[in-house]
C-alpha positions as CSV (number, residue, x, y, z in Angstrom):
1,X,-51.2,14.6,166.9
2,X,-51.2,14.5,170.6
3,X,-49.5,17.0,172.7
4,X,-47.8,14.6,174.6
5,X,-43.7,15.2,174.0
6,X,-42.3,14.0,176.9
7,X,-38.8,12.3,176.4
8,X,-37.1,10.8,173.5
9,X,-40.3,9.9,172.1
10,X,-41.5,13.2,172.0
11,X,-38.6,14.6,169.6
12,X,-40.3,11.7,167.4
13,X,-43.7,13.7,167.4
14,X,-41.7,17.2,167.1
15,X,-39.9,15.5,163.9
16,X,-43.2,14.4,162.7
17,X,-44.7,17.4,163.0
18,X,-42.3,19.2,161.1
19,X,-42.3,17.1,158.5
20,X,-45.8,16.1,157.9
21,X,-46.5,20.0,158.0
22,X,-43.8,20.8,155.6
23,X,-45.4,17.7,153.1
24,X,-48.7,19.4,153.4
25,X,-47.6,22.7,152.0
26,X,-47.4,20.9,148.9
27,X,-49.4,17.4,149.0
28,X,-53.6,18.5,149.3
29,X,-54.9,16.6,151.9
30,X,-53.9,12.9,152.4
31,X,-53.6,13.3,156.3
32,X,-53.9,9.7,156.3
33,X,-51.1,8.8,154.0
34,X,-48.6,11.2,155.2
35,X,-49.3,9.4,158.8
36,X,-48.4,6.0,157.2
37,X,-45.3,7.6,155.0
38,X,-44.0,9.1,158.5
39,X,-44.1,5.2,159.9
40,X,-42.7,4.3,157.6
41,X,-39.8,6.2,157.5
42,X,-39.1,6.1,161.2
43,X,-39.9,2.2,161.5
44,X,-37.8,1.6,158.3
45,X,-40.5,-0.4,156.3
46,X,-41.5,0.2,152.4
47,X,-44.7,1.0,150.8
48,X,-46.7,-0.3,148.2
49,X,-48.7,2.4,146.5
50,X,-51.8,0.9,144.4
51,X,-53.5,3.6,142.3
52,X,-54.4,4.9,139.1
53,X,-52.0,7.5,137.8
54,X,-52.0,10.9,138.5
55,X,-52.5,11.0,142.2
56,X,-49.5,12.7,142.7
57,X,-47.6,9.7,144.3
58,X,-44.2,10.8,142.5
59,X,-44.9,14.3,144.1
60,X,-45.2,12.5,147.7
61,X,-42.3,11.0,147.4
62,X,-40.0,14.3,146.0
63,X,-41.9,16.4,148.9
64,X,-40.4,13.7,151.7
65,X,-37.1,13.6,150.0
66,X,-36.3,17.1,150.2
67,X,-38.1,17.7,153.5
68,X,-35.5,15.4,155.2
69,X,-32.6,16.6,153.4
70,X,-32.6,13.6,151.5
71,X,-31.9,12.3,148.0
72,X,-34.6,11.1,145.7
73,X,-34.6,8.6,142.4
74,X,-36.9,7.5,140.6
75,X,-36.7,3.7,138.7
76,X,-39.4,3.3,135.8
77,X,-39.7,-0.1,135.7
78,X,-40.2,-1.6,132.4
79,X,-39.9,-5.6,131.1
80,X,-36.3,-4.7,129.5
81,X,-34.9,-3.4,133.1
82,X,-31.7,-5.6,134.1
83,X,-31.5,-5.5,137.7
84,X,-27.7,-3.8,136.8
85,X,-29.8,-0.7,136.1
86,X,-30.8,-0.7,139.5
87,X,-28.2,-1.4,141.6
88,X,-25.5,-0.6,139.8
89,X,-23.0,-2.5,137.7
90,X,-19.1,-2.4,137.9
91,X,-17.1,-0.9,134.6
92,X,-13.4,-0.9,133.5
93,X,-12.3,3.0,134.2
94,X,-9.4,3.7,130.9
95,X,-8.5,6.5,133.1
96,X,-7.3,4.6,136.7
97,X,-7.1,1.0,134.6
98,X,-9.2,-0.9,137.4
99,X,-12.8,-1.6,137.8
100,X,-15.1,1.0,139.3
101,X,-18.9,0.8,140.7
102,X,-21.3,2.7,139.3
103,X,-24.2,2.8,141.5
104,X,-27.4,2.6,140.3
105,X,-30.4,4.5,141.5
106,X,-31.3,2.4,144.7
107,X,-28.7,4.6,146.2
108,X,-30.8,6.9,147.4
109,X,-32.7,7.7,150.6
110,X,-36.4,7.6,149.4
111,X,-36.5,5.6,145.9
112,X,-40.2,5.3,144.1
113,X,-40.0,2.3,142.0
114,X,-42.5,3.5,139.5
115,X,-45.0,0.4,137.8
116,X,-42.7,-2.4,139.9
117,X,-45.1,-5.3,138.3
118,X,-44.1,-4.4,134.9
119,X,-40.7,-5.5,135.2
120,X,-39.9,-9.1,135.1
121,X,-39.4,-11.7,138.4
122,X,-35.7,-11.3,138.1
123,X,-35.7,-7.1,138.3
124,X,-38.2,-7.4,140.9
125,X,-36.1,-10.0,142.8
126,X,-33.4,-7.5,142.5
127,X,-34.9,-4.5,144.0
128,X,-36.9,-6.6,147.0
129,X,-33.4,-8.1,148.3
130,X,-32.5,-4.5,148.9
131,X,-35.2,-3.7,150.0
132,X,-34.9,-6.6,152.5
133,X,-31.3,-7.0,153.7
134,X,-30.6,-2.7,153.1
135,X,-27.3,-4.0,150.9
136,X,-26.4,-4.6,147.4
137,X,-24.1,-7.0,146.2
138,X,-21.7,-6.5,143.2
139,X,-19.5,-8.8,141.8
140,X,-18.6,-10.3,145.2
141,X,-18.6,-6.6,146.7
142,X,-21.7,-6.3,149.3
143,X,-22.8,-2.2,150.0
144,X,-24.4,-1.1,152.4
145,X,-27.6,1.2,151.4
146,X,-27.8,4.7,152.7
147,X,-29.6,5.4,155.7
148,X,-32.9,6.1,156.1
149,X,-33.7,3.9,153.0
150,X,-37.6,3.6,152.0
151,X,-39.2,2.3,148.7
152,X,-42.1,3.9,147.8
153,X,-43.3,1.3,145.1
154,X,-46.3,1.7,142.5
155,X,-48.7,-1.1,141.4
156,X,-50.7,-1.3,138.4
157,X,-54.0,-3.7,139.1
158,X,-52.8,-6.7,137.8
159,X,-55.3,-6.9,135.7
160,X,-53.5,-4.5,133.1
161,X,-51.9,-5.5,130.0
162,X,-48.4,-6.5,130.6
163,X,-48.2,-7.2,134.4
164,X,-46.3,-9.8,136.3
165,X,-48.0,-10.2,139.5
166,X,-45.8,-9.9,142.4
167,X,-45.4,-12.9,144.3
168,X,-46.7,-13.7,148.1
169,X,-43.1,-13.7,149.3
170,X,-42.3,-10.3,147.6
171,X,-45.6,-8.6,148.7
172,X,-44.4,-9.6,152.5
173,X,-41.3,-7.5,151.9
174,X,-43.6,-4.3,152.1
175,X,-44.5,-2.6,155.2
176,X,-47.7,-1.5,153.8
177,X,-50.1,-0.9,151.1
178,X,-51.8,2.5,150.7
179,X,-54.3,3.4,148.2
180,X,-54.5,7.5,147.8
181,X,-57.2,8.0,145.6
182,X,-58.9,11.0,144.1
183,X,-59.3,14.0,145.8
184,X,-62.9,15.6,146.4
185,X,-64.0,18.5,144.9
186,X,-62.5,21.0,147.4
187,X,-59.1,19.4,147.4
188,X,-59.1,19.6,143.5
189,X,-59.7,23.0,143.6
190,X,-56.9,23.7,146.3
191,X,-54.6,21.9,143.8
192,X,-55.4,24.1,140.8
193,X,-54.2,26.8,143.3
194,X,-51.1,25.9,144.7
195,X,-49.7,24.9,141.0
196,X,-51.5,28.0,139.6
197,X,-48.0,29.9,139.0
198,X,-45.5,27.7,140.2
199,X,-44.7,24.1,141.7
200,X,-45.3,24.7,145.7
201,X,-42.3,22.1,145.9
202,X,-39.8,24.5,144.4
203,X,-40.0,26.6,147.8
204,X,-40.2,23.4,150.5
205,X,-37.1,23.0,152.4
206,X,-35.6,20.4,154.8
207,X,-36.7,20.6,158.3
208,X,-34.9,17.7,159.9
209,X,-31.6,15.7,158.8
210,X,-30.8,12.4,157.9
211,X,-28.4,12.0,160.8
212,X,-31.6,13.0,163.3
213,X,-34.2,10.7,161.4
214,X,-31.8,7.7,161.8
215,X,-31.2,8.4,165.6
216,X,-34.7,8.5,166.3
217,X,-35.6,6.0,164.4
218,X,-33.4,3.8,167.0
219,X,-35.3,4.9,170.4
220,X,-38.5,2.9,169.2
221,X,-37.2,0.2,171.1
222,X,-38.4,2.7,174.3
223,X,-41.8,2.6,173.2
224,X,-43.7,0.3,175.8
225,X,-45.8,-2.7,174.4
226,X,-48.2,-4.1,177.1
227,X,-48.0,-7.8,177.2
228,X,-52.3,-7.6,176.3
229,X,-51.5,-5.6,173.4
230,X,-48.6,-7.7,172.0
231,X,-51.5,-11.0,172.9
232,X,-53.7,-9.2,170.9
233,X,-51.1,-8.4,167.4
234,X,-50.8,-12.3,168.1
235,X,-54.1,-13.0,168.4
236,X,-54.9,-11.3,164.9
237,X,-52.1,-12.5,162.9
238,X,-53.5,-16.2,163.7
239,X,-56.8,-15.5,163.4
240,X,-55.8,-14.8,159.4
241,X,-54.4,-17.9,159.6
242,X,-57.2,-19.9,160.4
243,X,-60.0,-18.0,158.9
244,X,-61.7,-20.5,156.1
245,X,-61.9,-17.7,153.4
246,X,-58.1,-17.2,153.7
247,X,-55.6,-19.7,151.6
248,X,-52.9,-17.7,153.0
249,X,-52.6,-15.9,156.0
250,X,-50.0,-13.5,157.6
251,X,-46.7,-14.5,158.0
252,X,-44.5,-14.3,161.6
253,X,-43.2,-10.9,159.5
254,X,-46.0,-9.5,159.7
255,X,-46.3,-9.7,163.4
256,X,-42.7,-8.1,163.4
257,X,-43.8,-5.3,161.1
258,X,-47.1,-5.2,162.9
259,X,-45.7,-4.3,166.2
260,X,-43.0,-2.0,165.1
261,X,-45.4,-0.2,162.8
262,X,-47.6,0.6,166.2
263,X,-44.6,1.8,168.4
264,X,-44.0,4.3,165.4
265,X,-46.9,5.6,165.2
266,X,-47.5,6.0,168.9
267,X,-44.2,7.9,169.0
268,X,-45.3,10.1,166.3
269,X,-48.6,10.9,167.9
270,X,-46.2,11.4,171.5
271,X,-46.7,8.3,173.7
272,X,-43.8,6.3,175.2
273,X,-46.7,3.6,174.9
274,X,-48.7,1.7,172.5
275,X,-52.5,1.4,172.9
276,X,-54.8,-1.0,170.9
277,X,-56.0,2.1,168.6
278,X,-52.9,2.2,167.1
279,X,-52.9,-1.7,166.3
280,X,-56.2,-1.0,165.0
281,X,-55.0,2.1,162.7
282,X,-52.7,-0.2,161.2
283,X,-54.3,-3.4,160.8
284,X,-55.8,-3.2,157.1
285,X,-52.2,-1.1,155.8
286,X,-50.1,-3.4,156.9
287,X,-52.2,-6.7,156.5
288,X,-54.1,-6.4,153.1
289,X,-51.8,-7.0,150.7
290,X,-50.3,-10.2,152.5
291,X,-53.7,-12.2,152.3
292,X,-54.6,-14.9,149.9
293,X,-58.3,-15.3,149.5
294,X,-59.4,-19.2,149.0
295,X,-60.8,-20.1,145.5
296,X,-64.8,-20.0,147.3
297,X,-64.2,-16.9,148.6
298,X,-63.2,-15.4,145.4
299,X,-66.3,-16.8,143.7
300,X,-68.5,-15.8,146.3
301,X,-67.1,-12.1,145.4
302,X,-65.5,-11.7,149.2
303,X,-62.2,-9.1,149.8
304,X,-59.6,-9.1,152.0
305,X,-60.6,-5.9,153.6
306,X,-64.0,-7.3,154.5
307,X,-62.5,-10.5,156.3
308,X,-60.1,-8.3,158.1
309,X,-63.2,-6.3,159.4
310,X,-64.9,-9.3,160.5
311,X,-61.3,-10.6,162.3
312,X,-61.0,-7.9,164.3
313,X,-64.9,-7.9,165.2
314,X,-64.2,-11.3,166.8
315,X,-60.9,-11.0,168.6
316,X,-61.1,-9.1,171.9
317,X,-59.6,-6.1,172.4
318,X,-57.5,-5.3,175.5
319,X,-58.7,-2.2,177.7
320,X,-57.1,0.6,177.1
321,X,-55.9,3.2,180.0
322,X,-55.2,5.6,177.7
């Protein structure tokens, strides 16, 4: 991260710092992700998480939740979940005589919705208008979720045995999608090491607070976008729209997250600015999962992250004076 940490945007990389070092202490590598979980978290957006299991993306997500003094759930979706057992449900208390709330485990600050396309539309539904509006609504009652609040959600290929495939409209209510992947032959080793005795989790401990998080997550409006580098988060987001291998391109809230995604991670790395690099950085995370290929293009075998590649070959980039 750059040295940079003048202002309020340098308590941003300070925070970061702090955390991302604390998550490494338990997470093996992953630089990459724990960049993208940090954006995240301070440009309020969810994650999608597509991977094979035993990645250690449960882990990721208990390491952030204790390193920001925050609480963690877990929701394993299945096709019998009611969307009651995620947000909560009221029940008749015998001992005060009135209806109570019970809240359900999206009450939390970092939730990992574990296998999300193996519950059906209507469970999904439930836990993507959270995700979306940051309230739940009971019986006429509307709550407001704790704060920070972040979704780390895991995919199954769809392809699996008993999917529902999550629709356009629900896959635009994520931030981003991150694949981990297996670690290499060194990183496997340092693994067998840390959890040779003992979970290294067990001795991680907050380094920030909820309260700070929350604050700072508020000063990204202070973060400087140069009018050539909103033009050219623009100039992207419609060239998806008009490329001939795309049915669908990227929606107007994807140039929303787009743009706060890059002041994030600016602030992290210490500017009070965005540069084109960081559009760039963020460009296949946040993009991906919100393309539809066109029936040709899936014959002729393309992917998403090969069109992307040739979009932003084609679309100038602004010079940079960083």
């Amino acid at each position: 991260m750059s040295e940079n940490h003048s202002g309020t945007n340098g308590e941003i990389s300070v925070a970061a710092r702090l955390i991302a070092d604390a998550v490494s202490e338990v997470i093996v590598g992953g630089t990459e992700t724990i960049h993208l979980v940090l954006v995240a978290l301070f440009s309020k957006g969810h994650i999608l998480l597509e991977d094979v299991p035993g990645t250690g993306k449960t882990l990721m997500a208990r390491t952030f939740a204790k390193v920001i003094g925050g609480d963690f759930s877990r929701i394993q979706f299945t096709p019998d979940l009611m969307p009651s057992d995620v947000i909560g449900l009221n029940f008749f208390s015998q001992k005060h005589s009135e209806f109570e709330f019970k809240s359900g485990p999206i009450m939390s600050n970092i939730v990992l919705a574990d296998e999300i396309n193996r519950a059906t539309p209507r469970t999904q539904s439930a836990l993507l208008e959270a995700m979306g509006e940051r309230t739940v609504t009971v019986d006429g009652n509307t709550m407001q979720l704790p704060e920070p609040f972040v979704v780390l959600a895991t995919q199954n290929p769809i392809d699996q045995e008993g999917t529902f495939p999550l629709p356009e409209a629900q896959l635009d209510r994520f931030l981003m999608k991150i694949k981990i992947g297996y670690p290499d032959a060194s990183g496997e080793n340092q693994i067998l090491e840390r959890f040779e005795n003992e979970s290294p989790l067990d001795n991680v401990s907050a380094v920030t607070s909820l309260g700070k998080l929350s604050e700072l997550s508020k000063t990204l409006s202070l973060v400087n976008v140069d009018h050539s580098v909103r033009s050219y988060i623009v100039d992207i987001i419609r060239a998806t729209r008009e490329h001939p291998s795309l049915e669908l391109g990227a929606s107007p809230r994807s140039s929303l997250m787009l743009f706060q995604a890059a002041r994030a991670s600016a602030a992290i790395y210490g500017r009070d600015y965005v540069n084109p690099s960081d559009v760039k950085q963020l460009i296949k995370p946040v993009l991906e999962h919100r393309l539809v290929l066109s029936n040709n293009a899936r014959l002729r075998g393309s992917e998403t992250e090969n069109i992307i590649d040739s979009i932003l070959s084609e679309v100038p980039v602004p010079v940079s004076e960083d």
